[in-house]
N, C-alpha and C positions, 0 to 999 in steps of 0.2 A: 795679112798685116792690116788690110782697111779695118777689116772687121774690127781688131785690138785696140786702132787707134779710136774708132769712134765711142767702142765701149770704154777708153780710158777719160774722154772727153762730154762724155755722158757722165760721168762721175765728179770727174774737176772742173765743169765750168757751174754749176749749182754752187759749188763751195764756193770759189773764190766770189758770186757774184754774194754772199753772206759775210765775205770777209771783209770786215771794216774796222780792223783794230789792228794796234805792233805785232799781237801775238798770235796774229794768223799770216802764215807767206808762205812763197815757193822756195824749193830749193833746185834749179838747175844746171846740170854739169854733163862736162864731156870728158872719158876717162879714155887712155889708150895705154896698151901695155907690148912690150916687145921683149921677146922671150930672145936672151942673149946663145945661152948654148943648155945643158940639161939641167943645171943649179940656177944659175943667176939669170933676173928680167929685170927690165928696168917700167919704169912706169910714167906719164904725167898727165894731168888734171887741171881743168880751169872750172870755175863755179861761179854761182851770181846766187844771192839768196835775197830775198826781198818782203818785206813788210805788205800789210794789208793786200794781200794776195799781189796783184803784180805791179801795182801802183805805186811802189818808192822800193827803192833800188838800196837794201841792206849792209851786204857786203860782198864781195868782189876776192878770188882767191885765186892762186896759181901753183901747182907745186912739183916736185920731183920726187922721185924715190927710187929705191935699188932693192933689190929682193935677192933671199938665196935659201935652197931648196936642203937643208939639212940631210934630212933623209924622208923619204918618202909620209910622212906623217907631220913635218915637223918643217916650219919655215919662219926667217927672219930677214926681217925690213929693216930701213932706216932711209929718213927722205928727209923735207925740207919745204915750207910755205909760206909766199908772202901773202899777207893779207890788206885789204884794203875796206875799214868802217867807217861805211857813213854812219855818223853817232847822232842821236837826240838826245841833249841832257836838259833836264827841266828841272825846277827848282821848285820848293812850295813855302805858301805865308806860312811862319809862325805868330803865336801869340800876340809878341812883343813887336813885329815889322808895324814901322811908321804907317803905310796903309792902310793895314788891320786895324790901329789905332785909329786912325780918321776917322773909320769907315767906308774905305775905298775896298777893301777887299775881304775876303773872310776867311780866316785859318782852313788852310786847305789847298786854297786858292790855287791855281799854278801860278809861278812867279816869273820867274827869267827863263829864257831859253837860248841854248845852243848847239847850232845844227853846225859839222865841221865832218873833214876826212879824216883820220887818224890811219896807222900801218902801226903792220905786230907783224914780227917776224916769229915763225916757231920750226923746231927741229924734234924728232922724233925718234923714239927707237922701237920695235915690239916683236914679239915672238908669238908665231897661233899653231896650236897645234889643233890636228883636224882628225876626226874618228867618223869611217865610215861604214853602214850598214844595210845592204839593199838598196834600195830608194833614198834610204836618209842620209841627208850628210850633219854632223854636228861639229863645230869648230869655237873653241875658246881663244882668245887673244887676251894678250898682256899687253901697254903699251904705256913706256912714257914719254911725256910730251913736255916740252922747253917751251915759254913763250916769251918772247921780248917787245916792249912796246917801248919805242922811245919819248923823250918828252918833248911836250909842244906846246906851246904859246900860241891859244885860240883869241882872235879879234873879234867883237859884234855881239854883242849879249841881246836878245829882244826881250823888254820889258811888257806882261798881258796885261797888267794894271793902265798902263798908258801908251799900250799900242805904236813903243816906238822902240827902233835898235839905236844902242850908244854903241863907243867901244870901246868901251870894260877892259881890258887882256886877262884874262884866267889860265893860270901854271899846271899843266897835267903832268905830273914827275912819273922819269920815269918807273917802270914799272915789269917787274918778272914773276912767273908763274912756273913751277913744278907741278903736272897732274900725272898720277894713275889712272887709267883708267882698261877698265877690266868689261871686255865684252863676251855674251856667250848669244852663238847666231847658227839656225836649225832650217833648213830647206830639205825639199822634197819634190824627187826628179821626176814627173807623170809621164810615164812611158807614152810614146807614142805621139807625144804632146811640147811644142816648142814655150809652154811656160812650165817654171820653177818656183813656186810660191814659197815665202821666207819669214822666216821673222827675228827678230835679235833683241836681245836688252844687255845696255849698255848702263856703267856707274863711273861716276869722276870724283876722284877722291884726291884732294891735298890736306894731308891731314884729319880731314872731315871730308865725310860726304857731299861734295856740291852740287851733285846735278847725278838723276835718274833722265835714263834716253832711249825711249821703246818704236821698234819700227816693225810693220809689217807689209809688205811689198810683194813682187811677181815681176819675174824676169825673164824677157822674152824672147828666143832665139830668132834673129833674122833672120839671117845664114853663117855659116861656119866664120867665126872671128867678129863677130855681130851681134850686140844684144841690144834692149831695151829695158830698161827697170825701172817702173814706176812702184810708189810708195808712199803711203804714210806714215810720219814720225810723229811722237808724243814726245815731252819735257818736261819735265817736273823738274824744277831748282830748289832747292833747299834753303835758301836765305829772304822766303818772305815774297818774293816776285812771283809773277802770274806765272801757269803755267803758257809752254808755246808750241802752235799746229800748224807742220808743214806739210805740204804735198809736193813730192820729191819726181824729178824723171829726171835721167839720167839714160846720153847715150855709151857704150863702150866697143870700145874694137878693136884687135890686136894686128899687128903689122909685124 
């Protein structure tokens, strides 16, 4: 196990000391699952995901779920997440802003900013069916996901033109989200050997394609009911925004 952990810290502490922007961060969680009788487990999770590698704290998650074992190939969930964003919205000069015009600043510019907590509730439902062969496991999941974010009345806008907070009030209404998203995830069990290397691609779709989600990872048997899973994820958004790279561990353990 020393060995795993220093080769996994030979790999991630290089990166994060390069991470210096929103669209590089960790993502770390602890999952546990308890298997109720031969169909139904239940499951829950807490996560922390965070910007510029570990130095701002992203968002904050907790959740539930309920599983049941169809038939031997075939299993469906349905659970439940509260979330917790810290948000940065920034704003930019155009043209026509009074500053622009002075002089004071130049299209482009960043203008206001607000840093605030927000909560989205989401609920989910999905079905994966899993084919296996040898070594290989190959599993497809369906899933759709409900999301609710209430509205809120954020206080304190900072202005970078003149380096001071007023306070502004800005109306975030509320807001719901229907996704599909459709993942397909392929591992490979090395006999003899307490890792399982993986990889998955994942798409979210409402209506349109939103977001491609590529991860490829190794997971590592502690002991019986104990793993470790480290990983990297790619992002790709479809609406113009950067893409964003995380380096994922995750403990899990079943009771």
């Amino acid at each position: 196990m020393r060995k795993w952990a220093v080769a996994f810290a030979a790999v991630l502490l290089p990166s994060l000391g390069y991470a210096q922007n929103d669209n590089i961060g960790t993502i770390i969680s602890i999952e546990g699952e308890h298997r109720i009788d031969k169909k139904w487990s239940a499951s829950m999770d807490i996560e922390m995901r965070t910007r510029n590698a570990l130095g701002d704290v992203k968002r904050l998650s907790a959740g539930i779920s309920l599983s049941y074992k169809i038939c031997p190939w075939l299993k469906a969930d349905a659970g439940y997440t509260f979330i917790g964003d810290h948000r940065r919205r920034v704003s930019h000069y155009d043209e026509g802003d009074r500053d622009v015009v002075k002089g004071l600043a130049e299209v482009g510019d960043p203008k206001n900013r607000r840093i605030f907590w927000g909560m989205r509730h989401r609920t989910y439902a999905s079905l994966t069916a899993t084919w296996k062969t040898g070594n290989f496991k190959l599993s497809l999941r369906e899933r759709w996901q409900y999301t609710y974010r209430p509205e809120q009345i954020v206080e304190g806008r900072y202005n970078y033109c003149y380096d001071k907070t007023d306070n502004a009030p800005h109306h975030y209404p509320t807001k719901v989200t229907n996704m599909l998203r459709s993942r397909i995830h392929a591992e490979y069990k090395i006999d003899s050997s307490p890792a399982t290397p993986y990889v998955s691609l994942e798409t979210f779709n409402a209506w349109k394609l939103k977001k491609v989600r590529c991860t490829a990872g190794v997971e590592w048997k502690l002991r019986k009911g104990h793993t470790i899973d480290t990983a990297y994820r790619y992002q790709h958004p479809t609406n113009g925004k950067q893409d964003s790279h995380y380096l994922c561990l995750a403990y899990k353990f079943k009771f």
